[in-house]
C-alpha positions as CSV (number, residue, x, y, z in Angstrom):
1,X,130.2,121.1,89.0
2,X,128.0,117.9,88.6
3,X,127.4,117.2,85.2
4,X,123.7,117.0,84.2
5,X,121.8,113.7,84.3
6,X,120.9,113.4,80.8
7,X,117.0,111.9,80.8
8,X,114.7,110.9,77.4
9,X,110.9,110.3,78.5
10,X,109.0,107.5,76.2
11,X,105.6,108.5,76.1
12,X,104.1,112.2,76.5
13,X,100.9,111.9,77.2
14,X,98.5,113.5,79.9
15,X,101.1,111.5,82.8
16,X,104.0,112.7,81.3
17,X,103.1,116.1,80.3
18,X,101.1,116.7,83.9
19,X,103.8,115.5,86.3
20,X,107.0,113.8,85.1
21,X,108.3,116.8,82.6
22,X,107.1,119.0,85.1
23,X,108.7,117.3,87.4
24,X,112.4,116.4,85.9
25,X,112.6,120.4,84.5
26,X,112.5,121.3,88.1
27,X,115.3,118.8,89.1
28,X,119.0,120.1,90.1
29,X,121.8,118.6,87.9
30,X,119.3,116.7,85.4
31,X,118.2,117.4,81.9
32,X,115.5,116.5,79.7
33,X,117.3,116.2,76.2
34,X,114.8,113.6,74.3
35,X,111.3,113.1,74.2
36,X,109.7,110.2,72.0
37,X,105.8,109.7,71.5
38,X,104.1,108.8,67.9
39,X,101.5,111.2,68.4
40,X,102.7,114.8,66.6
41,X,100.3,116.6,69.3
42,X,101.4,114.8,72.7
43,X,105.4,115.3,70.9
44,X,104.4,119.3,70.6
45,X,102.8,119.5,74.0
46,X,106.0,118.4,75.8
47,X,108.8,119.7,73.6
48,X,106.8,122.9,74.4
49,X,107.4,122.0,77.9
50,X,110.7,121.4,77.8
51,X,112.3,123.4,75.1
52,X,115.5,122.7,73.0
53,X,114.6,118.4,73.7
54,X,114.9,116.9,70.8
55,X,111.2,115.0,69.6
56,X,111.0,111.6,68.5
57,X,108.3,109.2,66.9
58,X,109.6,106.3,68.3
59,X,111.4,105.0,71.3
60,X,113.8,103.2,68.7
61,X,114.8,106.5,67.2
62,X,115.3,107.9,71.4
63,X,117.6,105.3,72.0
64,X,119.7,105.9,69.7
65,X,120.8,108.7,71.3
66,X,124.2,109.0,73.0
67,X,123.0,112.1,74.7
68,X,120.5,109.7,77.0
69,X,122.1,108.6,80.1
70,X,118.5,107.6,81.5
71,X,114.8,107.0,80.1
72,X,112.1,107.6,82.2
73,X,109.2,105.4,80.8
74,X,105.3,106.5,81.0
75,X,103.5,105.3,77.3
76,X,100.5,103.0,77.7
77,X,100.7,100.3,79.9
78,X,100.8,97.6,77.2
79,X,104.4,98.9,75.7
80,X,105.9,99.0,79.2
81,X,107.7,95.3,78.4
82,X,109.0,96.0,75.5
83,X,110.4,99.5,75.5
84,X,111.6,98.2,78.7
85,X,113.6,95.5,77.4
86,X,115.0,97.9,74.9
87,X,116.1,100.0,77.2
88,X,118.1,97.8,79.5
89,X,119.8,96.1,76.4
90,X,121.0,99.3,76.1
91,X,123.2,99.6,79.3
92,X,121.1,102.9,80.7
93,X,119.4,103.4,83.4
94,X,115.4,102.8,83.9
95,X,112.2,104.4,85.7
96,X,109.3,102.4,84.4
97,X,105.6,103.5,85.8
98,X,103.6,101.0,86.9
99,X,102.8,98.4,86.1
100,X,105.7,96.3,85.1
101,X,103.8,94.1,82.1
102,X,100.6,93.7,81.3
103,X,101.0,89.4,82.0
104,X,103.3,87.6,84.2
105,X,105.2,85.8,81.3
106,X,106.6,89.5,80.2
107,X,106.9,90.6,83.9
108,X,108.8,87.8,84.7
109,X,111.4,88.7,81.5
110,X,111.4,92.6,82.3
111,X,112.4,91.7,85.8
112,X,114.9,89.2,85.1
113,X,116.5,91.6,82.4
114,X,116.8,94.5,85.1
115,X,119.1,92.3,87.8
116,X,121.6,91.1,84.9
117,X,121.6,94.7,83.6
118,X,123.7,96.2,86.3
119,X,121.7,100.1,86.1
120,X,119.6,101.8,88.2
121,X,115.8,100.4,87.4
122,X,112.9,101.6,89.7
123,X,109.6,101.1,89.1
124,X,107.1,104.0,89.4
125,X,105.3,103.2,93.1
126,X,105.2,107.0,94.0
127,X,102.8,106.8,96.4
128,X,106.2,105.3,98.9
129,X,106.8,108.3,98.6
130,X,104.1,110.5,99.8
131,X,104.7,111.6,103.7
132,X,100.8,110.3,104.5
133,X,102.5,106.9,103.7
134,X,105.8,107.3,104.7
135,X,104.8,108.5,108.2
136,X,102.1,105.7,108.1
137,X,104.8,102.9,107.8
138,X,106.9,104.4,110.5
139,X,104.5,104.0,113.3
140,X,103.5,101.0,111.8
141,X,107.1,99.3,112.2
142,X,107.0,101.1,116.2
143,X,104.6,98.9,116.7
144,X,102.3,102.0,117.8
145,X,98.8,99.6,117.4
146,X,100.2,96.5,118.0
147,X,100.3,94.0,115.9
148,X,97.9,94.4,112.7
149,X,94.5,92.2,112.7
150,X,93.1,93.5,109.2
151,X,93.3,96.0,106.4
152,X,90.7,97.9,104.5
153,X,91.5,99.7,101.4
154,X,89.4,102.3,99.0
155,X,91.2,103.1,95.7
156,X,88.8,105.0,93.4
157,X,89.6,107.6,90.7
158,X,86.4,108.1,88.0
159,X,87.1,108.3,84.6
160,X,84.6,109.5,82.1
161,X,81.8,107.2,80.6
162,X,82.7,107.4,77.2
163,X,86.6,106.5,78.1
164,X,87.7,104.7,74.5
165,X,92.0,103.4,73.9
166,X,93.8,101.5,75.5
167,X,92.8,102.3,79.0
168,X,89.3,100.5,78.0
169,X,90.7,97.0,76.9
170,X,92.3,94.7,79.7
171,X,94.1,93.3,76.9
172,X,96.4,96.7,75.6
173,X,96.4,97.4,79.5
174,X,93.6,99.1,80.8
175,X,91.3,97.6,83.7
176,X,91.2,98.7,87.7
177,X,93.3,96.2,88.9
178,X,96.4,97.3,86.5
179,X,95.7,100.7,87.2
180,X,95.0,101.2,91.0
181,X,95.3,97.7,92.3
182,X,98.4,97.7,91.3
183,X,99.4,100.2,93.9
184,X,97.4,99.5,96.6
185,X,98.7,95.7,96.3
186,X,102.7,97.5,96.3
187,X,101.7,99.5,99.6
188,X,99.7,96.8,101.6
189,X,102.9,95.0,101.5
190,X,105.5,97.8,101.6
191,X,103.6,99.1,104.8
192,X,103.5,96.2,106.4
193,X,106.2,94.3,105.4
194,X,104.4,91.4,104.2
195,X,103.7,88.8,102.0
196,X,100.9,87.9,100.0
197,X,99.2,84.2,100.4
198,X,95.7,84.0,98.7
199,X,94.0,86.3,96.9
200,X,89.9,86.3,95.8
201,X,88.2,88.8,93.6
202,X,85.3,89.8,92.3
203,X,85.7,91.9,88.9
204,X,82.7,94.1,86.9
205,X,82.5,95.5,83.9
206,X,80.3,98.9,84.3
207,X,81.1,100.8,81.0
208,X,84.6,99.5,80.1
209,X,86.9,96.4,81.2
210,X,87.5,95.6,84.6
211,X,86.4,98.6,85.7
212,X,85.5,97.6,89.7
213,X,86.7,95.3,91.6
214,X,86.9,94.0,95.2
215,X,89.6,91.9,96.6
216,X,90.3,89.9,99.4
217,X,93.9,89.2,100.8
218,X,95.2,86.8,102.9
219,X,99.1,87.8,104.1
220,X,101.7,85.8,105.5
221,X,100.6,86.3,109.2
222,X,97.3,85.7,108.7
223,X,96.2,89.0,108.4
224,X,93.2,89.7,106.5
225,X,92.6,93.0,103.8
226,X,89.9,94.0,101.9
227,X,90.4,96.6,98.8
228,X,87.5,98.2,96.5
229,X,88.8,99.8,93.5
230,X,86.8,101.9,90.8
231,X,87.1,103.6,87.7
232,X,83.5,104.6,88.5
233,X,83.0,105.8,91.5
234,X,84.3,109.3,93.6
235,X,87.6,110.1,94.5
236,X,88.8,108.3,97.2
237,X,92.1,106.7,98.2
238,X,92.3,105.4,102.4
239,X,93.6,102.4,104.0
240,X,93.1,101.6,107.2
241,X,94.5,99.1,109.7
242,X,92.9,97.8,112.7
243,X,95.5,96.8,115.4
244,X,95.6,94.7,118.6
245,X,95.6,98.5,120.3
246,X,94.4,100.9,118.1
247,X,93.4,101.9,114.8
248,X,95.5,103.8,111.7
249,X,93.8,105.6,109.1
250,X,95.4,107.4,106.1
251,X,93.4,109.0,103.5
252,X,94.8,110.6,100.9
253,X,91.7,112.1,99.6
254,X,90.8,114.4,102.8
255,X,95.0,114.5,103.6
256,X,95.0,112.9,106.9
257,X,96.2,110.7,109.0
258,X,94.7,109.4,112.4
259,X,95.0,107.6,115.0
260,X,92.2,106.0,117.3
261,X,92.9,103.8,120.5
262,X,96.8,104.9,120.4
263,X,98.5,108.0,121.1
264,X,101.5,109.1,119.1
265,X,102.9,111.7,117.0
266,X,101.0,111.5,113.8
267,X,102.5,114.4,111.7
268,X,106.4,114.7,110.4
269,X,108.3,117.4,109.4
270,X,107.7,116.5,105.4
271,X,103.8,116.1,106.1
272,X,103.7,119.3,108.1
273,X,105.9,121.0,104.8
274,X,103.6,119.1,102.4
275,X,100.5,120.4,104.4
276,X,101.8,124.2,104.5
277,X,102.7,124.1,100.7
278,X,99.3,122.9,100.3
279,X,97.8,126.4,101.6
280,X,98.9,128.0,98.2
281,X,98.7,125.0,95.8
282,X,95.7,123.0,97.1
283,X,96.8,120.4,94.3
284,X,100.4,119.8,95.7
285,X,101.2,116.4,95.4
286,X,104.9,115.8,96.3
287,X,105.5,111.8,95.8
288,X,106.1,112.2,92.0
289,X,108.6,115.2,92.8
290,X,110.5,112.7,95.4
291,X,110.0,109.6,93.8
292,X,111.9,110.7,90.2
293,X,114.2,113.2,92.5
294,X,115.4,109.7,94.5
295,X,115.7,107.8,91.0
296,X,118.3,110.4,90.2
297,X,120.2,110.5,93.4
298,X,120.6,106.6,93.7
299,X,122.1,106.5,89.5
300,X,124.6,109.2,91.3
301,X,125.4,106.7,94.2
302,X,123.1,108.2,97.1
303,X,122.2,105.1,99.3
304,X,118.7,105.8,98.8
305,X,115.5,102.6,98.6
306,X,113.6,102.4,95.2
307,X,110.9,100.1,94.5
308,X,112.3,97.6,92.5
309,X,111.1,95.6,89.5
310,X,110.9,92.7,91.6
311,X,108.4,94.9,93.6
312,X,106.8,95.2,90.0
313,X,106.2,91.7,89.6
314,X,105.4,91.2,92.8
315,X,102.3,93.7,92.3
316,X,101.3,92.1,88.6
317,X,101.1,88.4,90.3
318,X,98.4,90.0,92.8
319,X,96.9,91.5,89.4
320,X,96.8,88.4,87.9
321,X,95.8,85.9,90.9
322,X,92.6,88.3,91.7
323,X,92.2,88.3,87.5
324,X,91.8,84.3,88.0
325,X,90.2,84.1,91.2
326,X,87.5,86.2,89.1
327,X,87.5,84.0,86.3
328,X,88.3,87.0,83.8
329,X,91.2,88.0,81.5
């Protein structure tokens, strides 16, 4: 018998309580045995989901624990540093959503702290993990439309008008760029195995901080991409690059992936599963489900890929050039 992972989750709020509990009381071999949020309601929400974890008000009192082998991180964006810090003085293993720090000065200290720590840290990049992407990066690498000439991304998820917390004020953590451009900046250069050289922006305000923006990137090899992100606009979530031979298109939103110019397999034996669980739950979103599943099987030794915190920092110096090249903070 394997004995349980033992797993406290900082932070139970409407992340937490929607996908990582739900997620991790699902998981073979781990346990959920401490949950820490200052909030009584978010605390009551998730010890209801996962019954007999002990609830705490703070992430001080969670650490404490000896019964916590790992800590799975999601409170609001501007706590990541330090209860990430915490943590990896304490010798256990780390799974920090996105993004790393909320300025590069922290970043840089959270990332250092996780290579001299010796444990398992990941950073939360699900979307790696969702078989639109993963079979995206695959015929990308096979070369299937040649070599890449540019990149257009559309990240938008709308969030209502009257938003108010943290998520409003750029300074606690909120803004677009933290939020989704964070992500799209991790998979333009995870897909393509690339670095970034220049970045420009343009940022708006609509109703709260930083609530649009569009970007321009300019990657190692020349290669040019283009992102919009919104707070205030429809669903959407698609990038597509334009090759030398053809064209690749995934979009999340619609759950597709195409091909135009090129000829290739586009589907995989996890996108076809994903597609065919998606019949009864329309919602299924399996990256979360893989992502925290692979977090557990590398702390056991699997030779598994995580994004790193490196990865993390990687992502906030994007954030942070575009946040210049705009002129705001």
């Amino acid at each position: 018998m394997i004995a349980p992972l033992r797993i406290g989750v900082i932070g139970c709020g409407a992340i937490a309580t929607s996908v990582h509990l739900r997620v991790l009381r699902r998981l073979r071999a781990v346990r959920v045995t401490a949950l820490a949020d200052p909030a009584a309601e978010a605390r009551a929400r998730a010890g209801r989901l996962v019954p007999g974890a002990a609830l705490h008000t703070s992430a001080e009192e969670l650490l404490d624990r000896s019964d916590v082998d790992a800590v799975v991180v999601a409170a609001p964006t501007g706590l990541h540093a330090g209860i990430a810090l915490a943590t990896l003085r304490t010798g256990r293993h780390l799974y920090l959503e996105k993004p790393i720090a909320t300025t590069l000065e922290d970043g840089s200290r959270v990332a250092a702290a996780a290579r001299d720590a010796g444990v398992v840290a990941a950073i939360g990049y699900n979307w790696r993990f969702q078989p639109l992407m993963v079979r995206g990066r695959e015929l990308l690498r096979a070369g299937v439309i040649g070599e890449v000439r540019a990149v257009h991304t559309v990240f938008c998820e709308p969030v209502p008008h009257t938003a108010r917390g943290w998520r409003a004020r750029r300074s606690e953590g909120g803004g677009v760029l933290l939020d989704l451009g964070s992500h799209n900046f991790d998979l333009i250069t995870w897909l393509l195995e690339a670095r970034i050289e220049r970045v420009e922006a343009a940022v708006s305000s609509l109703a709260t901080e930083h609530d649009s923006a569009l970007v321009r990137l300019e990657l190692t090899d020349g290669v040019i991409a283009t992102s919009f992100f919104s707070l205030r606009a429809c669903r959407a979530h698609s990038l597509e690059f334009i090759g030398e031979r053809g064209v690749l298109r995934i979009d999340r939103s619609t759950r597709t992936l195409s091909l135009q110019g090129a000829r290739a397999r586009t589907s995989s034996v996890a996108l076809m599963s994903w597609r065919l669980r998606s019949l009864v739950r329309p919602r299924s979103e399996p990256s979360w489900s893989t992502a925290l599943r692979t977090f557990a099987a590398k702390i056991r030794g699997a030779a598994v890929e995580l994004p790193t915190f490196d990865d993390g920092l990687r992502s906030l110096e994007i954030v942070i050039d575009a946040e210049r090249s705009a002129c705001v903070r």
